[in-house]
Structures are given as C-alpha cells and as structure tokens.
TIMI-2910 file (N, C-alpha, C, CB; in pm, 1 decimal, decimal comma, always signed):
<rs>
+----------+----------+----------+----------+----------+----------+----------+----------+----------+----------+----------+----------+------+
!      n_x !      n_y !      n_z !     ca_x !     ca_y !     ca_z !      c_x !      c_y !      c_z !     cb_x !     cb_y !     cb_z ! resn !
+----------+----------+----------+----------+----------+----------+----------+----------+----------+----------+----------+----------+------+
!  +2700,2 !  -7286,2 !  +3736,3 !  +2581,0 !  -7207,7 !  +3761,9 !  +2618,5 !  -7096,9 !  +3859,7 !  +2464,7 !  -7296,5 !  +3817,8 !  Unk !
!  +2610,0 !  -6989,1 !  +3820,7 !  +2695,9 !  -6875,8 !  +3894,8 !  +2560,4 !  -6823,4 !  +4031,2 !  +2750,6 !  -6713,0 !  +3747,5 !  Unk !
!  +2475,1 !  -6843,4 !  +4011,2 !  +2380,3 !  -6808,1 !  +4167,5 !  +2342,5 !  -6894,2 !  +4257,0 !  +2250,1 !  -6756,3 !  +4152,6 !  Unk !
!  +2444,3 !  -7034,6 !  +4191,0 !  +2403,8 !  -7181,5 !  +4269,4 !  +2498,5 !  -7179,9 !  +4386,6 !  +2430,5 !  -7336,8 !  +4169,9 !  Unk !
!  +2391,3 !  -7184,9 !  +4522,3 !  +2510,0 !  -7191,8 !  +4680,7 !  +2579,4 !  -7270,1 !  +4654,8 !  +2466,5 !  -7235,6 !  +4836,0 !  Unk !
!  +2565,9 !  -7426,3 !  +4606,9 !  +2679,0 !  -7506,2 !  +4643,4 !  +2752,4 !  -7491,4 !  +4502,7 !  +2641,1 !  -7667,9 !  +4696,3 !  Unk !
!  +2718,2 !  -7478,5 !  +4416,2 !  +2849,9 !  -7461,5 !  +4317,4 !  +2953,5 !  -7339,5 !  +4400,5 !  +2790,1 !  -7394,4 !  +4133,0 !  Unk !
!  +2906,5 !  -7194,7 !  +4436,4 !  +2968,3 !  -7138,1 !  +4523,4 !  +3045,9 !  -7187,3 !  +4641,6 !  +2897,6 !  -7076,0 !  +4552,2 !  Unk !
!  +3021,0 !  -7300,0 !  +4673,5 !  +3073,0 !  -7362,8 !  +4826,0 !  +3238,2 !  -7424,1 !  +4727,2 !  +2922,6 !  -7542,0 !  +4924,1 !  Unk !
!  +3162,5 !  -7526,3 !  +4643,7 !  +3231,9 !  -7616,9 !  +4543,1 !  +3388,3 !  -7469,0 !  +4460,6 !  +3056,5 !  -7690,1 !  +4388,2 !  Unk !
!  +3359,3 !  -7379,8 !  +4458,6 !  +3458,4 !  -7324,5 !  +4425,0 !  +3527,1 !  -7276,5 !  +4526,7 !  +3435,3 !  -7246,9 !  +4345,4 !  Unk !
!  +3480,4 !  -7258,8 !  +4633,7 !  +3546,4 !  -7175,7 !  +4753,9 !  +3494,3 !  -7038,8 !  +4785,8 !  +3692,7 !  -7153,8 !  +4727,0 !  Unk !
!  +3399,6 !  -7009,9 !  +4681,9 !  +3347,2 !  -6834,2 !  +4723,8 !  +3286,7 !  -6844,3 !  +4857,6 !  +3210,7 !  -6755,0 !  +4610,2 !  Unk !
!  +3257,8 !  -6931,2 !  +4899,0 !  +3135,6 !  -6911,1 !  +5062,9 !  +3216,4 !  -7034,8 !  +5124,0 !  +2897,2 !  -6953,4 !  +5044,4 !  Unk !
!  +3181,0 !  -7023,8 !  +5254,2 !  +3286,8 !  -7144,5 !  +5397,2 !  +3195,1 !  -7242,7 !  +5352,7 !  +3283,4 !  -7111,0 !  +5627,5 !  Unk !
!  +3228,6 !  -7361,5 !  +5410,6 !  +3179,5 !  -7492,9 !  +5439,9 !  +3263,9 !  -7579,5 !  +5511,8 !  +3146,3 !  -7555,7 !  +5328,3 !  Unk !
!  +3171,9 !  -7689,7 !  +5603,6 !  +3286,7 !  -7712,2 !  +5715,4 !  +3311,0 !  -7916,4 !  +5593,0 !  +3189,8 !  -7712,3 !  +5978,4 !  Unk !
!  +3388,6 !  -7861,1 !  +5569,5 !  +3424,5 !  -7990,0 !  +5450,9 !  +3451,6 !  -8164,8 !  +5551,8 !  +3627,0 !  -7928,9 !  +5345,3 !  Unk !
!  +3360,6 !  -8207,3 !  +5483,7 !  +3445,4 !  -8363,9 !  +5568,7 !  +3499,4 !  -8462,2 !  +5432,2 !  +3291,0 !  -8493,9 !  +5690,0 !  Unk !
!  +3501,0 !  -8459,6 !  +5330,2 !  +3554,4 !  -8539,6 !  +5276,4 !  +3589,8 !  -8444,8 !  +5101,7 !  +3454,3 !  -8679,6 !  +5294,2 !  Unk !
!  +3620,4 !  -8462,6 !  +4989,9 !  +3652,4 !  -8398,3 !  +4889,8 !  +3774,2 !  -8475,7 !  +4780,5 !  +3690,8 !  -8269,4 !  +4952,1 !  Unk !
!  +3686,7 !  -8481,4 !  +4661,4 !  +3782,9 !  -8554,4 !  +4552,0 !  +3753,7 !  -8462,3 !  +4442,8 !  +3748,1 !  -8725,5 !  +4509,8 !  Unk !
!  +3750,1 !  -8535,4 !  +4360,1 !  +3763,9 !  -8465,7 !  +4187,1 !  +3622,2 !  -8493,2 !  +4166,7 !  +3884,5 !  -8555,7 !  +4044,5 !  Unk !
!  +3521,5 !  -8548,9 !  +4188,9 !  +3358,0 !  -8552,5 !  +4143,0 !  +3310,1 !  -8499,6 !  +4246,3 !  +3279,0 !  -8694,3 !  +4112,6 !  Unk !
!  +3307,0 !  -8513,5 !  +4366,3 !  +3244,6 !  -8497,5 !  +4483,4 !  +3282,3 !  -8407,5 !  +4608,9 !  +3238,5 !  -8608,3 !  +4518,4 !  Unk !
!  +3189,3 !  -8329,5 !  +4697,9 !  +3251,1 !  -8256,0 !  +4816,0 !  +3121,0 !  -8300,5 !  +4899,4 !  +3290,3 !  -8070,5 !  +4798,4 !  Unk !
!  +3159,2 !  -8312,9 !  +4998,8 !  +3031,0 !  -8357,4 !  +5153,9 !  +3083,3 !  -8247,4 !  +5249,9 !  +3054,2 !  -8561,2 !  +5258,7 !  Unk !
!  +2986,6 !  -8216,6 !  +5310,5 !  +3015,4 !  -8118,8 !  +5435,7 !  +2897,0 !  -8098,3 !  +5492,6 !  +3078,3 !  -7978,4 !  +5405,2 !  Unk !
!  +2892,8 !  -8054,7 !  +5667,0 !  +2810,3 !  -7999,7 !  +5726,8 !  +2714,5 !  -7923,5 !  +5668,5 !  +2860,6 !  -7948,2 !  +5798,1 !  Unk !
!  +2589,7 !  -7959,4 !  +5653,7 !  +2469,8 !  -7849,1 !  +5594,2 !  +2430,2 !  -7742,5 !  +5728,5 !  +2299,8 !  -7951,6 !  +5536,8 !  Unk !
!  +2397,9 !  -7624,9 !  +5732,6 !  +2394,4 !  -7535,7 !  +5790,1 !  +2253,5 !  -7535,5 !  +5898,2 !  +2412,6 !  -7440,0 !  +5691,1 !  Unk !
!  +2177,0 !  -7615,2 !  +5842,6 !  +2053,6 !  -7632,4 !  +5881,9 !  +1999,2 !  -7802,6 !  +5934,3 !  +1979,3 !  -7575,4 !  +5759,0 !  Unk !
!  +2101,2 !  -7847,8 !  +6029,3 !  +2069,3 !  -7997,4 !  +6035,6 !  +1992,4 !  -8057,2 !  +6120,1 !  +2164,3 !  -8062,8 !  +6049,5 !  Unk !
!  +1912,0 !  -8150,1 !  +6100,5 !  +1793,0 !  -8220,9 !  +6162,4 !  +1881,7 !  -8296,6 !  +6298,7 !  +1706,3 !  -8346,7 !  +6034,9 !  Unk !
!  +2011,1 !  -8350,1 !  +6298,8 !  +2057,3 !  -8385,2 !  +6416,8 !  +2210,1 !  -8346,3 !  +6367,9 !  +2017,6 !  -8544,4 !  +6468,6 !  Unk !
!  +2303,7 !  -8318,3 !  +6496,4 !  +2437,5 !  -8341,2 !  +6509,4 !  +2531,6 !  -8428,1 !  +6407,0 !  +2442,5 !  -8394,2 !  +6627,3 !  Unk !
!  +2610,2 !  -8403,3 !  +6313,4 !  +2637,5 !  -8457,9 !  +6208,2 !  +2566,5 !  -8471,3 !  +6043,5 !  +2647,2 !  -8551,5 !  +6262,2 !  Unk !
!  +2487,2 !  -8396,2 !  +6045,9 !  +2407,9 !  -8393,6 !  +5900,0 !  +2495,6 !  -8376,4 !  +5837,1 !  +2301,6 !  -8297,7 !  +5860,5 !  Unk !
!  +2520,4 !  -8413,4 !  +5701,8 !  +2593,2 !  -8382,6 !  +5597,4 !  +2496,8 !  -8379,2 !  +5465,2 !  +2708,2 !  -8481,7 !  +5590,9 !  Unk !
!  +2607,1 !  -8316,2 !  +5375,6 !  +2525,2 !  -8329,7 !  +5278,5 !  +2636,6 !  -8333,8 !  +5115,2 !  +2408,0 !  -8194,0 !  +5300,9 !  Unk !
!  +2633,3 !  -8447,8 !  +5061,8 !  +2725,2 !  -8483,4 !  +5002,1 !  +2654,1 !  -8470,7 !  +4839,5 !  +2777,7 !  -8622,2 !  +5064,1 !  Unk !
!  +2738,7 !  -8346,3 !  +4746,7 !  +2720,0 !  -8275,0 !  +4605,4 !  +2796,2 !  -8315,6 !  +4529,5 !  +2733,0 !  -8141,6 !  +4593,4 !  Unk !
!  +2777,6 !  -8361,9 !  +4367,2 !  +2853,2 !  -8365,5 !  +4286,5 !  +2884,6 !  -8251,7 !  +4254,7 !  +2825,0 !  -8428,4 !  +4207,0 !  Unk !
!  +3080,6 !  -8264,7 !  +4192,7 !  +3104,7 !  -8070,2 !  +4168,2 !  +3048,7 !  -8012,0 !  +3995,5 !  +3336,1 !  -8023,5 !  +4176,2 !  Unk !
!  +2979,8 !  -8114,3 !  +3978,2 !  +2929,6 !  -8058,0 !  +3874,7 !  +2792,5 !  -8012,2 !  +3874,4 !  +2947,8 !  -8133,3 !  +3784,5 !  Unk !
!  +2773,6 !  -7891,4 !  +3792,2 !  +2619,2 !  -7851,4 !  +3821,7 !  +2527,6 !  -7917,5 !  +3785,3 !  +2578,2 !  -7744,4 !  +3777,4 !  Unk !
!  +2455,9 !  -8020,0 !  +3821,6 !  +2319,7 !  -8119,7 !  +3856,2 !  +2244,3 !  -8077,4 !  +3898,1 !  +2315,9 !  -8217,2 !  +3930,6 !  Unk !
!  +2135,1 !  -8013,6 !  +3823,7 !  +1994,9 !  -8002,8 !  +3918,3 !  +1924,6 !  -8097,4 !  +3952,5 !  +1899,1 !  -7934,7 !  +3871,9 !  Unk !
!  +1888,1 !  -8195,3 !  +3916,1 !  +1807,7 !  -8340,8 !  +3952,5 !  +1890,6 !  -8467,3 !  +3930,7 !  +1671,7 !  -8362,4 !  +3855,4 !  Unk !
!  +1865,2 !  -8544,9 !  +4005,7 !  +1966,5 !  -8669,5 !  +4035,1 !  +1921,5 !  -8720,9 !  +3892,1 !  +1935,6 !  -8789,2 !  +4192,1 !  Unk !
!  +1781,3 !  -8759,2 !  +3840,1 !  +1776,4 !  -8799,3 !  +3716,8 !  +1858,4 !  -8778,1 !  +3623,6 !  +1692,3 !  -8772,1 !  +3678,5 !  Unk !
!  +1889,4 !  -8627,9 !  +3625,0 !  +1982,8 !  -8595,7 !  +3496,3 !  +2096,2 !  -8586,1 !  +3498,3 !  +1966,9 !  -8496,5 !  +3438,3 !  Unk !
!  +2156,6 !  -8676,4 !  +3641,0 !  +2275,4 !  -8713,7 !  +3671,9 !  +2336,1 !  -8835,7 !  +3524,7 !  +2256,0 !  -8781,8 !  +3840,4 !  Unk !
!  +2443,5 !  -8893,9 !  +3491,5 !  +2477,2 !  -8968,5 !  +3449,5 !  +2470,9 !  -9095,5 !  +3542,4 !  +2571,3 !  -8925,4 !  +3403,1 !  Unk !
!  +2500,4 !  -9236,7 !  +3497,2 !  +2492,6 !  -9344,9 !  +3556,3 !  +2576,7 !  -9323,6 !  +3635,0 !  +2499,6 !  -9450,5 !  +3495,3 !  Unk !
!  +2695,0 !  -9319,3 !  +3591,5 !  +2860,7 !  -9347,7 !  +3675,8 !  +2822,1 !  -9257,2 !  +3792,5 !  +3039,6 !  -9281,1 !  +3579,7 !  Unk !
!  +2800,6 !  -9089,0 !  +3751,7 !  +2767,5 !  -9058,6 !  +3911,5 !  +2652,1 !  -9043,9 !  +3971,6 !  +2814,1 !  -8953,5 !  +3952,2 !  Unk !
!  +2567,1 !  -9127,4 !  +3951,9 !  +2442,0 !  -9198,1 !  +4027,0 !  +2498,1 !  -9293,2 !  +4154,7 !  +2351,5 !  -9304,4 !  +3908,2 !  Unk !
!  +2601,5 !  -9357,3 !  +4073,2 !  +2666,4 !  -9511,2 !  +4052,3 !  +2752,0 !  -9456,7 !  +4221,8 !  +2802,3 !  -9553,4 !  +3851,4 !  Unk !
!  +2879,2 !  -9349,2 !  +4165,4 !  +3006,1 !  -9321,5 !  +4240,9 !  +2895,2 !  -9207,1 !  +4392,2 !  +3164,1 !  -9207,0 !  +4099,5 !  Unk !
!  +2786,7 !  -9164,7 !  +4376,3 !  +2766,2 !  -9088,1 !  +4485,1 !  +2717,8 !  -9134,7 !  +4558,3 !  +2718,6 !  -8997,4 !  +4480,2 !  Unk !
!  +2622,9 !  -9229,9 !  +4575,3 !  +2576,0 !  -9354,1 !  +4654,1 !  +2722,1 !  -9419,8 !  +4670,8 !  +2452,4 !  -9460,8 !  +4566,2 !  Unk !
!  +2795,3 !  -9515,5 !  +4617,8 !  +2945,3 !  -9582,2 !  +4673,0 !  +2974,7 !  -9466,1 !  +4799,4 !  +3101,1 !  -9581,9 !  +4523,1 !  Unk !
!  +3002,4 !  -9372,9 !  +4757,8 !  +3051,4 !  -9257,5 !  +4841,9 !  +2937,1 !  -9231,0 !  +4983,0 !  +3059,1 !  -9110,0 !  +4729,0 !  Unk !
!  +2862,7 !  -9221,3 !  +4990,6 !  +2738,7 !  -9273,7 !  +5013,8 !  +2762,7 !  -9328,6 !  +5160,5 !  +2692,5 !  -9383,0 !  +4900,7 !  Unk !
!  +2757,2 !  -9443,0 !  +5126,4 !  +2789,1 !  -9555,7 !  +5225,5 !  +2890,0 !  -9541,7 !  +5265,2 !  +2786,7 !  -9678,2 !  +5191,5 !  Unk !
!  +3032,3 !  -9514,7 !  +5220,4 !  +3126,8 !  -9512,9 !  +5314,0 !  +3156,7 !  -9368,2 !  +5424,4 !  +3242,1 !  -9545,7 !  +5228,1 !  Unk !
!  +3048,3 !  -9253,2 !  +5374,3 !  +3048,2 !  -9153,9 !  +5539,8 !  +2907,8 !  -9221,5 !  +5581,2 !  +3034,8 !  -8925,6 !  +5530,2 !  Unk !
!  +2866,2 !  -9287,3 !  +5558,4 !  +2734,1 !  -9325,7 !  +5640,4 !  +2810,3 !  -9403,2 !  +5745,0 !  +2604,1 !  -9422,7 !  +5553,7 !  Unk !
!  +2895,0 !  -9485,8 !  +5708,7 !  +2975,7 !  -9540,7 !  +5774,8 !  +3055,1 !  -9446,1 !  +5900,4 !  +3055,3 !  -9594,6 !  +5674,5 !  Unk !
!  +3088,1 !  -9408,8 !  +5857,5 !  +3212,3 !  -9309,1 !  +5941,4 !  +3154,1 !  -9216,6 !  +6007,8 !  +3320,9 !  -9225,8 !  +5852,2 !  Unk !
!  +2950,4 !  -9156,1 !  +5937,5 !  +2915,0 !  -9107,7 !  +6061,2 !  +2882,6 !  -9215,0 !  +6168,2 !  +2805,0 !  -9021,0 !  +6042,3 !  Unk !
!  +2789,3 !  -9292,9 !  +6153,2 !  +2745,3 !  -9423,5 !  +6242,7 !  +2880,9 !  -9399,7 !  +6379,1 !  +2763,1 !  -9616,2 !  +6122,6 !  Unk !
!  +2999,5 !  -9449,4 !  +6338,3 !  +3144,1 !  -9442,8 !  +6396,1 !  +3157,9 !  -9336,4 !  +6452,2 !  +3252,4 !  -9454,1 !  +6309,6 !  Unk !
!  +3152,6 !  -9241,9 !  +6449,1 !  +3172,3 !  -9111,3 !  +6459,9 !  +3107,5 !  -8980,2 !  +6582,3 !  +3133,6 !  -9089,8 !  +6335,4 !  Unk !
!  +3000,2 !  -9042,2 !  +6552,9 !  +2845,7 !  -9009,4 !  +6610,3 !  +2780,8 !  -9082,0 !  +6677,8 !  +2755,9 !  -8990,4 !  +6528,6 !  Unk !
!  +2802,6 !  -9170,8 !  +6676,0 !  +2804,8 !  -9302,1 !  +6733,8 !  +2644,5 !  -9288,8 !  +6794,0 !  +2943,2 !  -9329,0 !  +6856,5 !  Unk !
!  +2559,0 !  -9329,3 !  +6650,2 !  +2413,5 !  -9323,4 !  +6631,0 !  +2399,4 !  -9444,3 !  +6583,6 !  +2353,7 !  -9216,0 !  +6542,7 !  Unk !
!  +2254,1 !  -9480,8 !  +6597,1 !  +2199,9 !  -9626,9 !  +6541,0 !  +2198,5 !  -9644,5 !  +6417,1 !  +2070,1 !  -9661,8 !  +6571,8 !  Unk !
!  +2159,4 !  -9525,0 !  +6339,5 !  +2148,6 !  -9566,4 !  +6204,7 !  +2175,6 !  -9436,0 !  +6089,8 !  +1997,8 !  -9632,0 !  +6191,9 !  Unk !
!  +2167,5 !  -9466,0 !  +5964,5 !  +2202,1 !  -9349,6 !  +5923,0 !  +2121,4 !  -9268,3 !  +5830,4 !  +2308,5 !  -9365,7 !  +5878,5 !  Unk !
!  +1986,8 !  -9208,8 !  +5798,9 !  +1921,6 !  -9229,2 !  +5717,0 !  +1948,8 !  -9088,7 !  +5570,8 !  +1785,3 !  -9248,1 !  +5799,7 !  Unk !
!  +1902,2 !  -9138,1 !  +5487,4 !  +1968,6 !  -9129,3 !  +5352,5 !  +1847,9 !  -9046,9 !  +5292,9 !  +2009,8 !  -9286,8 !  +5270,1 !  Unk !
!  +1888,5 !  -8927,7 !  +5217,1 !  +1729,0 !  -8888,7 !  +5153,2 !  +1811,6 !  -8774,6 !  +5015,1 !  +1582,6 !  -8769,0 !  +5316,5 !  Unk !
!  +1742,1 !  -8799,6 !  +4927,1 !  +1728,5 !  -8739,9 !  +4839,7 !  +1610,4 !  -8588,5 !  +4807,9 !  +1718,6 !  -8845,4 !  +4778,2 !  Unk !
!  +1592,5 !  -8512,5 !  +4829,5 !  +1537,4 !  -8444,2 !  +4825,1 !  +1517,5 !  -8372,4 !  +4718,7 !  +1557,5 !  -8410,6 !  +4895,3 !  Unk !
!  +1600,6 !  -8216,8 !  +4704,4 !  +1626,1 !  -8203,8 !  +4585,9 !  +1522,1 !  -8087,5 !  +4549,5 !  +1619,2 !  -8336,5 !  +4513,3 !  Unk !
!  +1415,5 !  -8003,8 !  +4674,9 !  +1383,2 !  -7873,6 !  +4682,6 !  +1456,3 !  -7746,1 !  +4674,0 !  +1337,6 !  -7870,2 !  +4771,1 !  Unk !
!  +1541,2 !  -7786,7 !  +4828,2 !  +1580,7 !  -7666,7 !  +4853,5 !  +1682,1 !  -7584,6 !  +4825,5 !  +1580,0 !  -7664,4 !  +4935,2 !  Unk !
!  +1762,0 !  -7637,7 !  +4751,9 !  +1892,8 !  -7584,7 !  +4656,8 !  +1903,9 !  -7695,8 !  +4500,5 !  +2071,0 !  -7607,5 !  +4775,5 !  Unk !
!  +1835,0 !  -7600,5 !  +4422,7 !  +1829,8 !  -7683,8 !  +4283,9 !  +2001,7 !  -7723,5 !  +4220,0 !  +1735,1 !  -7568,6 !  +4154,9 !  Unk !
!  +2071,8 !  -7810,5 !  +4278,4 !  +2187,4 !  -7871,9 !  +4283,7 !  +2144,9 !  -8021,6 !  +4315,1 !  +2282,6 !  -7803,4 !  +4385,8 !  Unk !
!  +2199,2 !  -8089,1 !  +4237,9 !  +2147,4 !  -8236,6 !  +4300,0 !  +2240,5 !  -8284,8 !  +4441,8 !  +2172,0 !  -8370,7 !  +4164,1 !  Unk !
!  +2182,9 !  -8325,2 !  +4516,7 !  +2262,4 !  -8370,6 !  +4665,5 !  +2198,1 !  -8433,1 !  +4739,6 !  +2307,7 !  -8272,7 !  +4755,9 !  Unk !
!  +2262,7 !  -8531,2 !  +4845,4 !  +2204,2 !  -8618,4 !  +4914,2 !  +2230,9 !  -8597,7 !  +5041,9 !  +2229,9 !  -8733,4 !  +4877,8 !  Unk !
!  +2128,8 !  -8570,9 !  +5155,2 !  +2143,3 !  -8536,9 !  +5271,2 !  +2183,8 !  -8694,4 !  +5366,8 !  +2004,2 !  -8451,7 !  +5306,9 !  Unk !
!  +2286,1 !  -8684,5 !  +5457,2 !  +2308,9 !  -8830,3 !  +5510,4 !  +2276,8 !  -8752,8 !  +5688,3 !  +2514,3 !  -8921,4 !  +5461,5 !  Unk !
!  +2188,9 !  -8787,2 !  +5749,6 !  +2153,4 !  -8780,1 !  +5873,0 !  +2191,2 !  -8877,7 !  +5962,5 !  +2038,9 !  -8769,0 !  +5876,1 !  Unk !
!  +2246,8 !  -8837,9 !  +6083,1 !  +2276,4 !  -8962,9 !  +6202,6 !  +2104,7 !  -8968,2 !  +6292,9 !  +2448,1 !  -8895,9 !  +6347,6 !  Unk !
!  +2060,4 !  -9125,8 !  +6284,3 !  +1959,3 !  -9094,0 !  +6369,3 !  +1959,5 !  -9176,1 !  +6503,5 !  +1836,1 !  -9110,6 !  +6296,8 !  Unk !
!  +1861,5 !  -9208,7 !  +6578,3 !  +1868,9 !  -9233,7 !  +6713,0 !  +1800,9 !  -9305,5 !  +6728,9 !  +1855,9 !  -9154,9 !  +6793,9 !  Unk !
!  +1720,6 !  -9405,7 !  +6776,4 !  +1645,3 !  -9488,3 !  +6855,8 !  +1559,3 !  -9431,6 !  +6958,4 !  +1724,7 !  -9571,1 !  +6911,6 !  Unk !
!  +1612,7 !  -9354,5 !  +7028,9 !  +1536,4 !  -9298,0 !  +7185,2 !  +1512,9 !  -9130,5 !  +7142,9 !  +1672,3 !  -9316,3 !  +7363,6 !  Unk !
!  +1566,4 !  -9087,9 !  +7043,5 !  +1478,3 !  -8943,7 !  +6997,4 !  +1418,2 !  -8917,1 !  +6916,9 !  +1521,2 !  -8851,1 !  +6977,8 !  Unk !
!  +1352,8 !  -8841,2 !  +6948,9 !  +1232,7 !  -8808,8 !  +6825,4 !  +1253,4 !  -8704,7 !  +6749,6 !  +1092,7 !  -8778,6 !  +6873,0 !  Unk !
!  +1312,2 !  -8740,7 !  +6646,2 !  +1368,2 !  -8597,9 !  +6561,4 !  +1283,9 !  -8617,0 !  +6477,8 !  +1524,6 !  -8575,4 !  +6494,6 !  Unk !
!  +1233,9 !  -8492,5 !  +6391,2 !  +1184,6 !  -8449,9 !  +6280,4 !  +1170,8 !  -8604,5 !  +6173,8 !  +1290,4 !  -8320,3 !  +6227,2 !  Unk !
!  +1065,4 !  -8626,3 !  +6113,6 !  +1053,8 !  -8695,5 !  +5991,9 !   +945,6 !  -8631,9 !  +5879,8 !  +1015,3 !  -8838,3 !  +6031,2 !  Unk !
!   +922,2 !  -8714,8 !  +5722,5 !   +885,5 !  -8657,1 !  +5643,6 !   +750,0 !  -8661,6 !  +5668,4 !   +931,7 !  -8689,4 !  +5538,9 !  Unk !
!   +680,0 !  -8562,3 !  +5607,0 !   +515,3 !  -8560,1 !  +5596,4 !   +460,7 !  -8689,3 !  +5537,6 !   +460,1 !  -8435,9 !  +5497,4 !  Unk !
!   +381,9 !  -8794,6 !  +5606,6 !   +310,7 !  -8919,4 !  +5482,3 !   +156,1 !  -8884,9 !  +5507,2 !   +347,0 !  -9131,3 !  +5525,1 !  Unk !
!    +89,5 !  -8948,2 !  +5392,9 !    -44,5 !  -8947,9 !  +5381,5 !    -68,5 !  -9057,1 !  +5363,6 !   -100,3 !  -8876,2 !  +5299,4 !  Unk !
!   -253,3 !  -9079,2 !  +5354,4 !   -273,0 !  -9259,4 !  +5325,8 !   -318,0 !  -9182,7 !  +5209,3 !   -394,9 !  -9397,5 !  +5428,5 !  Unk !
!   -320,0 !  -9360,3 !  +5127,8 !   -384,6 !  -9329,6 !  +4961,0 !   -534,8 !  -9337,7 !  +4987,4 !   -336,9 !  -9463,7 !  +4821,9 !  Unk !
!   -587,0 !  -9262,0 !  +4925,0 !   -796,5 !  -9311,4 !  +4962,8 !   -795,0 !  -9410,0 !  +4854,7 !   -969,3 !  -9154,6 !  +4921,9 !  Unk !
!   -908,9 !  -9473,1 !  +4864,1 !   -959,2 !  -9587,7 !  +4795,0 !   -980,9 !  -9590,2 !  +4690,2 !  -1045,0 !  -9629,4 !  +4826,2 !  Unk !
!   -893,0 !  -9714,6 !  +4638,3 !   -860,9 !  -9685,2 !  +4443,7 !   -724,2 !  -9642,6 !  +4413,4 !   -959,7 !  -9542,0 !  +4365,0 !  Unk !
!   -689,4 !  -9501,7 !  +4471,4 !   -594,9 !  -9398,0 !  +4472,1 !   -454,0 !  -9488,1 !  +4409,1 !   -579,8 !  -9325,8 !  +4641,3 !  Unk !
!   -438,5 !  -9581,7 !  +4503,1 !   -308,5 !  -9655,6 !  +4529,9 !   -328,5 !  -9734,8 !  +4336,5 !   -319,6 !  -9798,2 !  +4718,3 !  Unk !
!   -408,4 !  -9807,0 !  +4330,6 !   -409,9 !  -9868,9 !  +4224,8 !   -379,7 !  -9750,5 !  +4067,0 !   -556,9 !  -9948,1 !  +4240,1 !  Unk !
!   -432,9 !  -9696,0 !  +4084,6 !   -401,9 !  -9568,7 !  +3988,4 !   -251,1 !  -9517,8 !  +3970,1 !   -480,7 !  -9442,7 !  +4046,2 !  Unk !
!   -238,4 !  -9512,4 !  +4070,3 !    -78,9 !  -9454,0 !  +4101,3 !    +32,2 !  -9541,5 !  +4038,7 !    -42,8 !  -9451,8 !  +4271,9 !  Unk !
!    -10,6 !  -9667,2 !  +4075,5 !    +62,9 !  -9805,4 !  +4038,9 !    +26,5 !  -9770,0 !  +3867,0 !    -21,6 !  -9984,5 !  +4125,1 !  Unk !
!    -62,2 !  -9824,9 !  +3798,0 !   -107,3 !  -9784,9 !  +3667,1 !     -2,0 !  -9700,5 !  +3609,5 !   -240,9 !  -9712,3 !  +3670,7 !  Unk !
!    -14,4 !  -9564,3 !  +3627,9 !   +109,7 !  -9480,2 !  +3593,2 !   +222,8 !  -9487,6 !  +3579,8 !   +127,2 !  -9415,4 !  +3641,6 !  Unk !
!   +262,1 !  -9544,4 !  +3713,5 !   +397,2 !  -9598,4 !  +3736,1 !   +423,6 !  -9708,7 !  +3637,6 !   +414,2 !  -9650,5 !  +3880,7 !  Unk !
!   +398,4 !  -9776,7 !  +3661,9 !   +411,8 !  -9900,6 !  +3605,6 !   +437,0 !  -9935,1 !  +3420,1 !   +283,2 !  -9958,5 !  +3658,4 !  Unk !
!   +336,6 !  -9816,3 !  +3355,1 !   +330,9 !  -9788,5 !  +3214,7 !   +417,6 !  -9699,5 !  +3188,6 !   +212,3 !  -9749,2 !  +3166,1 !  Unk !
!   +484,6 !  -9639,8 !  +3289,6 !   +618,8 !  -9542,8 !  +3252,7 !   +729,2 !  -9594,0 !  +3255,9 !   +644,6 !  -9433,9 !  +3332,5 !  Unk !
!   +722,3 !  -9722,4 !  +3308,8 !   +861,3 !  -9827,4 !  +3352,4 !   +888,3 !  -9848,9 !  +3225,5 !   +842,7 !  -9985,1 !  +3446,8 !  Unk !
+----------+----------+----------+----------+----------+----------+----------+----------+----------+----------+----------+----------+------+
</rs>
C-alpha cells in the first residue's frame, strides 16, 4: 500500500526506532506514546483489520506479543503490560503494547454503561453472529 505510514516504515522510506524485526513482523517505538516504552508491533504485510489477518498471523503476532510484553515489563520495569488492538489510526493492522503503572494515572479508554435492555440486545446480535 504505497500511502500506508507503516508499510513506509516496513520498507525503510521513513525512521523508526526498531526493537525487534523478522520476516512477518517489525515492533518499534510509536511516535505518540501514552507512557515511556509504547510500542507498536505490525505485520509486514499490508493488513488493514486484524480480522482479515490469516490464522497463523493472528496466531504468530500475539506469540510475538507476549514475548516484548515480557521484555518491556523487564525493561521498564512497570507492573503490567497492557495490550490493545485498535486499528483507527493508521489503517494497517497493529497492536499497541503499553508499559503501565500502579501509582500513575495515565490515559485510559472512553467506557459507557449499557441503559436498560441495551446489554441484552447487544448479546442477541452477538451471539446469532457466532
């Protein structure tokens, strides 16, 4: 995809501060991170939605996954590591891996409550699409 940033990163046309890199996969510093150590780990193939990923690399980017979640934890030496799929802001499929903290209050996602009924409906849908 020739106007896609990270396919651009993935070839070398634009910097990225790289922490890990094989033959499916590249992780590196995202430019815009919620704490010290954000990464954000792309298959090098062009994926716009994790859905329309294949199994194997559903399968191999999660494996991959866990082992810098690991090495940030180690690294960064944070409590935990939290994991999000997103999948707005650069139509490339990728998974943001954040170091988080216990005693700070960093940024989290917007939630709402369901109003009454709401929840059961939702389930309905879900459930008949399974």
């Amino acid at each position: 995809m020739e106007n896609c940033i990270f396919c651009k990163i993935i070839k070398g046309e634009l910097p990225s501060d790289k922490i890990y890199e094989d033959e499916k996969f590249l992780a590196f510093l995202t430019i815009g991170p919620v704490s010290d150590g954000h990464l954000l780990i792309v298959p090098k193939q062009h994926i716009v939605w994790m859905q329309d990923a294949n199994d194997e690399i559903v399968s191999e980017i999660f494996k991959l996954s866990k082992k810098l979640m690991l090495a940030i934890k180690k690294g960064m030496n944070c409590d935990y590591v939290q994991l999000s799929v997103v999948g707005k802001d650069v139509p490339h499929f990728h998974i943001h891996l954040i170091p988080r903290y216990s005693n700070k209050n960093l940024p989290e996602f917007p939630t709402k409550k369901y109003k009454d009924g709401e929840a059961k409906e939702i389930l309905k849908k879900l459930t008949s699409a399974f």
